[in-house]
Biopython code that builds the backbone (N, CA, C, O; Angstrom):
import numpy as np
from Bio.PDB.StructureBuilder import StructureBuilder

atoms = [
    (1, "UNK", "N", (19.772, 59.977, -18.560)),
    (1, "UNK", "CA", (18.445, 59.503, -18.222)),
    (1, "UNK", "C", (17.554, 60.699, -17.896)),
    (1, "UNK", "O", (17.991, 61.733, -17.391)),
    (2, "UNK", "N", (15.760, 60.407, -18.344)),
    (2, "UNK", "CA", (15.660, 61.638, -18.389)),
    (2, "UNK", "C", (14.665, 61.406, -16.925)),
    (2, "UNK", "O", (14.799, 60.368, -16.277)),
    (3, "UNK", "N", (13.579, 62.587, -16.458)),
    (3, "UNK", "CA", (13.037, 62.288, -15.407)),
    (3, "UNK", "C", (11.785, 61.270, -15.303)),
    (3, "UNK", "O", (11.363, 60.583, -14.373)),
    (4, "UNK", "N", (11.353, 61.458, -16.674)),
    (4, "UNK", "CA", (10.664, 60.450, -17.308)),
    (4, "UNK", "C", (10.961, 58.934, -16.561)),
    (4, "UNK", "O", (10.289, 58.342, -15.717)),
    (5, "UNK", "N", (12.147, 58.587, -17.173)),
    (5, "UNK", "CA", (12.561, 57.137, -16.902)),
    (5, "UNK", "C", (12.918, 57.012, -16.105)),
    (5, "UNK", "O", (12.939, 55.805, -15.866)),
    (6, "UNK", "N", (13.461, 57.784, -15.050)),
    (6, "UNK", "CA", (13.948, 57.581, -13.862)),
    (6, "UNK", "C", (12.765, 57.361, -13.003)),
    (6, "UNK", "O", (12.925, 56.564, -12.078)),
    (7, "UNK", "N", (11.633, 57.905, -13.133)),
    (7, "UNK", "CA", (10.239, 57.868, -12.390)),
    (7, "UNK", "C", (9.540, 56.507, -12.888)),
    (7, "UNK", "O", (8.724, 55.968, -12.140)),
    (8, "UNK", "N", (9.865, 55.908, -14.215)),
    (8, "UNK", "CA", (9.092, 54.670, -14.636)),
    (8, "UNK", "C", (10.054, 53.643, -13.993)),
    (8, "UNK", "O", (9.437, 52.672, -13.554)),
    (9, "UNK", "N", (11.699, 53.573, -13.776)),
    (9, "UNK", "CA", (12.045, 52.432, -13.106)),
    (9, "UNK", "C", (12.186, 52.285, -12.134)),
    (9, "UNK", "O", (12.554, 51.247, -11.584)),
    (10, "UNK", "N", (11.782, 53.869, -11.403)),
    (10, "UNK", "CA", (11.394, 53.534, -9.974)),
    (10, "UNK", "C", (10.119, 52.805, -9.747)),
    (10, "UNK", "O", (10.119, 51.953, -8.858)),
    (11, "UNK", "N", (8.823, 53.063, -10.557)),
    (11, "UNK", "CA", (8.197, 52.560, -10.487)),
    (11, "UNK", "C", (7.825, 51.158, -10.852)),
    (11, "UNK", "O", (6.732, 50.617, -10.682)),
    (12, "UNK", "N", (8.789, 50.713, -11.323)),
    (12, "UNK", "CA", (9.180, 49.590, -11.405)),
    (12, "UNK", "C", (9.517, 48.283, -10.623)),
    (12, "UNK", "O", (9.106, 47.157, -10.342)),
    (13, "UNK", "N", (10.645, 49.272, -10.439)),
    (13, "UNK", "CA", (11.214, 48.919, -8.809)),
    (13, "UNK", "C", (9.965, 48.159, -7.911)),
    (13, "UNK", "O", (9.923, 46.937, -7.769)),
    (14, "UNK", "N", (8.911, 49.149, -7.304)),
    (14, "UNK", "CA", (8.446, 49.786, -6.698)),
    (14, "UNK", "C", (7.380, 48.269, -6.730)),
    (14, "UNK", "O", (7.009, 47.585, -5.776)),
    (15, "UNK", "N", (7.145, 48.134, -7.945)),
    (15, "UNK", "CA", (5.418, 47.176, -8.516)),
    (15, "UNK", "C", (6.440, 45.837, -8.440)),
    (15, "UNK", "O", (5.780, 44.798, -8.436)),
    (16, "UNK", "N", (7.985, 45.604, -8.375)),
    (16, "UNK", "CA", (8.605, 44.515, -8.484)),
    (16, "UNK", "C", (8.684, 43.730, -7.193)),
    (16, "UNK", "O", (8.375, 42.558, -6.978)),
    (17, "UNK", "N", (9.380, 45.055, -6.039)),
    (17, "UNK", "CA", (9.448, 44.499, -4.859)),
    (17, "UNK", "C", (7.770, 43.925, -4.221)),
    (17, "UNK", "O", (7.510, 42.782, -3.847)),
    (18, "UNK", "N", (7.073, 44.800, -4.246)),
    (18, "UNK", "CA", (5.562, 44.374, -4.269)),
    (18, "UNK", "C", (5.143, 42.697, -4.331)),
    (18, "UNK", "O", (4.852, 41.802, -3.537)),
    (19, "UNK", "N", (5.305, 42.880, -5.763)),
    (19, "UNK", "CA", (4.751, 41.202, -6.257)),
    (19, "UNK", "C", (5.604, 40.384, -5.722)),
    (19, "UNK", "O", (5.091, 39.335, -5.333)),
    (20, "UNK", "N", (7.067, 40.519, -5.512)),
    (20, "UNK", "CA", (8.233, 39.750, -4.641)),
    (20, "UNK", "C", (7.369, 39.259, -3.299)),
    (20, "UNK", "O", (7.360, 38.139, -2.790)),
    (21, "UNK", "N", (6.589, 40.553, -2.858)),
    (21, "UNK", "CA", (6.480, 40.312, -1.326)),
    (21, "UNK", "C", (4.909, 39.450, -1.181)),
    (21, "UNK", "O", (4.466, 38.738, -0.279)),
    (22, "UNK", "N", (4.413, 39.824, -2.320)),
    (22, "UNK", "CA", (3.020, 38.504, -2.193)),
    (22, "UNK", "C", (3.620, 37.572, -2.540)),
    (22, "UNK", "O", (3.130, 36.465, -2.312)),
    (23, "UNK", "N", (4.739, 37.662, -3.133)),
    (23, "UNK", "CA", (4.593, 35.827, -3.885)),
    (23, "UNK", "C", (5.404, 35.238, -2.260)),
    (23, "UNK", "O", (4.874, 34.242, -1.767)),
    (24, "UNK", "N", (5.860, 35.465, -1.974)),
    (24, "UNK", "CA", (6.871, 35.072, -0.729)),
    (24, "UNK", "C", (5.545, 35.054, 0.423)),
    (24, "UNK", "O", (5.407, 34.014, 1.067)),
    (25, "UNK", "N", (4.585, 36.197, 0.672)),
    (25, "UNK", "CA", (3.405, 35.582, 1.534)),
    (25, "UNK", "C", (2.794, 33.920, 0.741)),
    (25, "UNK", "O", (2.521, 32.853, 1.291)),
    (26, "UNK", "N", (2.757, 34.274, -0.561)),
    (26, "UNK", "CA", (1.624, 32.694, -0.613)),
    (26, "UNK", "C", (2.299, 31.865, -0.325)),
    (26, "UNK", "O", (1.792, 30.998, 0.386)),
    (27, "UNK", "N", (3.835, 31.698, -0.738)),
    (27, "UNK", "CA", (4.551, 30.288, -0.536)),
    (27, "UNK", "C", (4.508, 30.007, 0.985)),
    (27, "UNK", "O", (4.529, 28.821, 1.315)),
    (28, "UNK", "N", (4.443, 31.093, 2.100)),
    (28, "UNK", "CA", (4.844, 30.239, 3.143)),
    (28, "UNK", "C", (3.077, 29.894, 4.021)),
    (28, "UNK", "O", (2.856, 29.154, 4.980)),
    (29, "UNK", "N", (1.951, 30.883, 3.110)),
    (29, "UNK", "CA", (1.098, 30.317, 3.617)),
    (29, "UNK", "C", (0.999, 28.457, 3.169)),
    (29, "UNK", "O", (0.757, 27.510, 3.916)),
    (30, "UNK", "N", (1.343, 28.473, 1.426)),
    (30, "UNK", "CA", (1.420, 27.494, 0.668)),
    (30, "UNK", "C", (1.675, 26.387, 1.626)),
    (30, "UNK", "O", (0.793, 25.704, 2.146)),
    (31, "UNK", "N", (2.964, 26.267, 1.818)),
    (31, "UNK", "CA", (3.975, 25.363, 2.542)),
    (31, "UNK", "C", (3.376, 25.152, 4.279)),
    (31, "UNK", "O", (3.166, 24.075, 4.836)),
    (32, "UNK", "N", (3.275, 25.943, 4.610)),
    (32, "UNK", "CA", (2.724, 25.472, 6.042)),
    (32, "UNK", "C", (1.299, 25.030, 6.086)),
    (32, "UNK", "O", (0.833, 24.586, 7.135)),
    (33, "UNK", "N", (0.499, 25.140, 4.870)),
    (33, "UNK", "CA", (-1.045, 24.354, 4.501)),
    (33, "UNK", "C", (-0.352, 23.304, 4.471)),
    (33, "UNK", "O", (-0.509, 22.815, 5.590)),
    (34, "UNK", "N", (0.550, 22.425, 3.688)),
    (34, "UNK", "CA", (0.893, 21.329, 3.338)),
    (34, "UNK", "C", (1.557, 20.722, 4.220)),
    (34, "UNK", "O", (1.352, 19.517, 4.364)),
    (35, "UNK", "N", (2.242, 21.197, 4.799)),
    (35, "UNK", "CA", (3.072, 20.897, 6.375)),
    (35, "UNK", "C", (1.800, 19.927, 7.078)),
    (35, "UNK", "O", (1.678, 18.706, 7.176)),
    (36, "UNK", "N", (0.852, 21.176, 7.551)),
    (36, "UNK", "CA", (0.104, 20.761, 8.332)),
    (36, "UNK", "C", (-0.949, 19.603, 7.507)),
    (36, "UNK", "O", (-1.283, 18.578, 8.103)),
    (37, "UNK", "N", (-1.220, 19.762, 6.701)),
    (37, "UNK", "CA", (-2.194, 18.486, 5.964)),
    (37, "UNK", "C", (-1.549, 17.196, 6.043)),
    (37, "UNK", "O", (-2.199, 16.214, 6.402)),
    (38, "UNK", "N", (0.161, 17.080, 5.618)),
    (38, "UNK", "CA", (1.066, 16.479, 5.517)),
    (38, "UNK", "C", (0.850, 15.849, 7.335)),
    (38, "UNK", "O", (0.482, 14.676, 7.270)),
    (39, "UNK", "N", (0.941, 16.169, 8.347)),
    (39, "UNK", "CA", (0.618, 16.143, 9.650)),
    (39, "UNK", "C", (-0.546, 15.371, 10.276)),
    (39, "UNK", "O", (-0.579, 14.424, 11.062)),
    (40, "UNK", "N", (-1.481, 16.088, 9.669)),
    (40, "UNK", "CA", (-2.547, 15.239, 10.301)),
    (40, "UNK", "C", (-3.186, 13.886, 9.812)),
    (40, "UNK", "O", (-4.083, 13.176, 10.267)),
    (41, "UNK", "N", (-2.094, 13.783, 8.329)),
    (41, "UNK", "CA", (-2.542, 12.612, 7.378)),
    (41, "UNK", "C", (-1.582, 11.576, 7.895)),
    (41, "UNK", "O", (-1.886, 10.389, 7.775)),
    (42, "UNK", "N", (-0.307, 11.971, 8.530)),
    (42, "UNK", "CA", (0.495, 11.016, 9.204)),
    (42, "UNK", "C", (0.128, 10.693, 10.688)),
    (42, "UNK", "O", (0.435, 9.742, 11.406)),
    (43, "UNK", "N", (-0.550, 11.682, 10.880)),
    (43, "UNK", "CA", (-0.982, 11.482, 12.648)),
    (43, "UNK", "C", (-2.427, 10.201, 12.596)),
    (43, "UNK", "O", (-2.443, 9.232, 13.355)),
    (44, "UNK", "N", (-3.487, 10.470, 11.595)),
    (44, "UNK", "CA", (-4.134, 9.266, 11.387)),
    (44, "UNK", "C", (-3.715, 7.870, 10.872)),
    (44, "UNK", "O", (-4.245, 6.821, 11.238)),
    (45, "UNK", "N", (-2.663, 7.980, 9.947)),
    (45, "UNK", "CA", (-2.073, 6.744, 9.808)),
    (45, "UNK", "C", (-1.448, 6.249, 11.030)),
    (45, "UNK", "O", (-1.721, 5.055, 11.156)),
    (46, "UNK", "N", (-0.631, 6.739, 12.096)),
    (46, "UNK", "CA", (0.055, 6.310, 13.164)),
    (46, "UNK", "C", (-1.088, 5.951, 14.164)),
    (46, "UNK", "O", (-0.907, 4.821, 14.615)),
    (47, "UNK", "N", (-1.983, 6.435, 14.554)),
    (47, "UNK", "CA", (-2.860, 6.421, 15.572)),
    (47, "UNK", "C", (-4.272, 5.624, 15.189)),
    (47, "UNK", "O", (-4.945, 5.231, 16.143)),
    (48, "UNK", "N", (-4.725, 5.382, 13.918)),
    (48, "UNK", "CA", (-5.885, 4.909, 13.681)),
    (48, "UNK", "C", (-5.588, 3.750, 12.400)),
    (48, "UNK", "O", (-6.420, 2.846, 12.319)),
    (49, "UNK", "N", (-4.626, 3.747, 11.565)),
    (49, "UNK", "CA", (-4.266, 3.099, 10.683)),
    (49, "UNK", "C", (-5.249, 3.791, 9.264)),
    (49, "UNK", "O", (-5.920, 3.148, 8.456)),
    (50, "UNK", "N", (-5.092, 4.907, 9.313)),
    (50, "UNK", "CA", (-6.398, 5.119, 8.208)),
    (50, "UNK", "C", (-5.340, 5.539, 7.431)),
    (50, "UNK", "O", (-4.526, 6.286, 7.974)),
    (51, "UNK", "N", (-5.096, 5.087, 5.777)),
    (51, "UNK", "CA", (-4.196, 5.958, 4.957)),
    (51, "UNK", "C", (-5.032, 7.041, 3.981)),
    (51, "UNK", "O", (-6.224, 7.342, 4.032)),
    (52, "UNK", "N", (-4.273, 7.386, 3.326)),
    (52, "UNK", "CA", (-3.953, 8.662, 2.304)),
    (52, "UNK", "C", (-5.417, 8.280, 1.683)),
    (52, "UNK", "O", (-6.390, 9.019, 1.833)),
    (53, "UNK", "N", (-5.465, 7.013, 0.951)),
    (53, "UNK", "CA", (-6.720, 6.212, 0.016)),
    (53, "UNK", "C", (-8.173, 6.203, 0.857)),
    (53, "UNK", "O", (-9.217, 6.021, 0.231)),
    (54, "UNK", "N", (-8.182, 6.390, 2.161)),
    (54, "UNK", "CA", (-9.182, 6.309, 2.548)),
    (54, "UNK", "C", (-9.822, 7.541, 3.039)),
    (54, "UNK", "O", (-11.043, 7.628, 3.163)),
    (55, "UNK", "N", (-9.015, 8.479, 3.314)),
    (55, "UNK", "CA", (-9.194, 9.866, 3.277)),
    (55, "UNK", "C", (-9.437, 10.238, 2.439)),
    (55, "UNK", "O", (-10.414, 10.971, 2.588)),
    (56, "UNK", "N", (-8.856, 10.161, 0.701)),
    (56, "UNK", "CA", (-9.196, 10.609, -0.509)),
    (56, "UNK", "C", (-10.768, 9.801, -1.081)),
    (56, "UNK", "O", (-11.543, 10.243, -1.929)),
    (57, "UNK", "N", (-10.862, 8.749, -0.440)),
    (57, "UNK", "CA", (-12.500, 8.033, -0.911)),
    (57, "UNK", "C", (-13.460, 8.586, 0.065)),
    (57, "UNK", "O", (-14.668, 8.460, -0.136)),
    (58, "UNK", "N", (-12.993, 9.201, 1.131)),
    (58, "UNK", "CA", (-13.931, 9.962, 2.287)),
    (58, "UNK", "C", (-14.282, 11.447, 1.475)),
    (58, "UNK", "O", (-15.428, 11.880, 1.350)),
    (59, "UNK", "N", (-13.207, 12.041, 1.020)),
    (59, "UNK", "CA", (-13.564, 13.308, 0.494)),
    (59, "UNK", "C", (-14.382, 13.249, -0.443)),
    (59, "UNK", "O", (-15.342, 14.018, -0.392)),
    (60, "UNK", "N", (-14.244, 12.253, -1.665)),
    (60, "UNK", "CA", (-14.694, 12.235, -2.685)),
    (60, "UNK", "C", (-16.211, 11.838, -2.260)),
    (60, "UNK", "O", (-17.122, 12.361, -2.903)),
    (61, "UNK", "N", (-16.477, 11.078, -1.370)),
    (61, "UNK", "CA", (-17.857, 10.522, -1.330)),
    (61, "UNK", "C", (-18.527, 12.149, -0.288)),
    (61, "UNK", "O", (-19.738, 12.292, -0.452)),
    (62, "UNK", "N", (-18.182, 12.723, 0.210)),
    (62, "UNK", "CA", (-18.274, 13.808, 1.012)),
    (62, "UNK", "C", (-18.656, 14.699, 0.106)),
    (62, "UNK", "O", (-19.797, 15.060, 0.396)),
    (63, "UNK", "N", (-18.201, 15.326, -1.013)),
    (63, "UNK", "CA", (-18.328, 16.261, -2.219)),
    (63, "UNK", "C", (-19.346, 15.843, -2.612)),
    (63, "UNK", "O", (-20.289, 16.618, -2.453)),
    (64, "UNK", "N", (-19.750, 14.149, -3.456)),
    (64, "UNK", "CA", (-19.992, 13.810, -3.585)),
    (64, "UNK", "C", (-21.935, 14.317, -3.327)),
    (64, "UNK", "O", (-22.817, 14.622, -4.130)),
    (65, "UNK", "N", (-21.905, 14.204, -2.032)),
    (65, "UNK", "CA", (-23.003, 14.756, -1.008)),
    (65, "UNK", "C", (-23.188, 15.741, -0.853)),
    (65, "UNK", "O", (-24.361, 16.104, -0.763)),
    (66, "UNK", "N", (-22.340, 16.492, -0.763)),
    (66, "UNK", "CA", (-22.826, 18.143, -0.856)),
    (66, "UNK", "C", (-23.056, 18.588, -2.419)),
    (66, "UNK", "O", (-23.959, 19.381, -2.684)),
    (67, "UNK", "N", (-22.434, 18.195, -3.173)),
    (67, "UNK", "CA", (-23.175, 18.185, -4.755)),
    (67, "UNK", "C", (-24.495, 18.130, -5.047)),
    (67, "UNK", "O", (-25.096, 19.001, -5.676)),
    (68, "UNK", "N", (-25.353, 16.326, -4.256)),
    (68, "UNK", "CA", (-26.239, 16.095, -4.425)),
    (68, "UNK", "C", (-27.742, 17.195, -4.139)),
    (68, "UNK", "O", (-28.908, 17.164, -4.533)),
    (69, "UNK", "N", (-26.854, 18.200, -3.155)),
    (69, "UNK", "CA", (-27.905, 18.929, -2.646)),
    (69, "UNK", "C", (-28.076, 20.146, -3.198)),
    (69, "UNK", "O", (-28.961, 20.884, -2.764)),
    (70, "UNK", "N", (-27.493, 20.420, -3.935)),
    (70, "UNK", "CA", (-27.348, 21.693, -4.825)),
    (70, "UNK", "C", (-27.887, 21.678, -6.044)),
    (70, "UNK", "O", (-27.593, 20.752, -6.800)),
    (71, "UNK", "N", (-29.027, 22.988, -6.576)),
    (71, "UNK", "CA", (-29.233, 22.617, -7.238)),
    (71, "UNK", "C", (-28.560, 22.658, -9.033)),
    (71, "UNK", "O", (-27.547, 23.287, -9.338)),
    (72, "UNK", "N", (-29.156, 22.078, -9.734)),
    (72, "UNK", "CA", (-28.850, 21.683, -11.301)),
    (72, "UNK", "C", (-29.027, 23.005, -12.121)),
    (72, "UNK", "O", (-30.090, 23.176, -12.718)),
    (73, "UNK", "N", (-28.236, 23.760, -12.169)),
    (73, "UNK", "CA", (-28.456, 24.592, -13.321)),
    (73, "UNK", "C", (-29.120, 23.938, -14.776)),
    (73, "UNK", "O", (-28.854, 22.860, -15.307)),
    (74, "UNK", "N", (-30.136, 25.063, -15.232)),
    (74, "UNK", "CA", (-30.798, 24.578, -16.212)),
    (74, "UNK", "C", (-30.534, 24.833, -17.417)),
    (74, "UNK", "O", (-31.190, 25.846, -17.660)),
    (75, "UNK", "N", (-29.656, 24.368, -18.847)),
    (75, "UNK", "CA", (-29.498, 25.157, -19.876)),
    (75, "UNK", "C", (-30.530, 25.449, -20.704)),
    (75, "UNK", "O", (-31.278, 24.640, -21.252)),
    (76, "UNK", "N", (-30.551, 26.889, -20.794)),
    (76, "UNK", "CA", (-31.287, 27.307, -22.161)),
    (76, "UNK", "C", (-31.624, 26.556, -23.240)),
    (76, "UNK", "O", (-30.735, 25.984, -23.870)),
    (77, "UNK", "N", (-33.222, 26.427, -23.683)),
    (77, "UNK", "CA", (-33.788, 25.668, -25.026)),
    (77, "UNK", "C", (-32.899, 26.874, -26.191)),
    (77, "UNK", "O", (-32.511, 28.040, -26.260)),
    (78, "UNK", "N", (-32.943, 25.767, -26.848)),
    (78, "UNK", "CA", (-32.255, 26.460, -28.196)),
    (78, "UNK", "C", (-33.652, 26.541, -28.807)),
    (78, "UNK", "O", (-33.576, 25.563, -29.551)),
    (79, "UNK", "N", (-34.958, 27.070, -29.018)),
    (79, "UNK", "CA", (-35.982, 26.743, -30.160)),
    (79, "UNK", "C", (-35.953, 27.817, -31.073)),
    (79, "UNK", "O", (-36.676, 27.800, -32.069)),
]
sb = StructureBuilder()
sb.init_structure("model")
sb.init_model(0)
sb.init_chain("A")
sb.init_seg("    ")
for serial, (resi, resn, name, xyz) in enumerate(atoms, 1):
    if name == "N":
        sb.init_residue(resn, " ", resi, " ")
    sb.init_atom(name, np.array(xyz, "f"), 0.0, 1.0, " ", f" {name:<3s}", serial, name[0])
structure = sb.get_structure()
């Protein structure tokens, strides 16, 4: 092996362990977002009776509203 390649699979190495170590940060940010969403969507069903469907028609009508206020991009006349 020459020094060449020994310097590219270190660097290898190097850019491998790396991306190892973000991907392992997003999953556990990933997983503990969902934990906790998972949480507070069971804590309103137990305590208020509100399910999953009424939270998802709350968001949607919520977007919904902040859409309305934004404005409309205009496309270009073709003339």
């Amino acid at each position: 092996m020459t020094v060449t390649e020994i310097l590219i699979t270190l660097g290898a190495i190097a850019i491998s362990g790396l991306v190892l170590h973000w991907l392992i940060r997003v999953l556990k940010v990933t997983v503990g977002t969902a934990l906790r969403i998972a949480l507070i969507v069971f804590l309103l069903q137990l305590f208020f009776g509100i399910g999953p469907d009424r939270l998802w028609e709350q968001a949607q009508f919520l977007w919904s509203q902040v859409a309305s206020y934004l404005p409309m991009p205009s496309l270009p006349s073709s003339q």
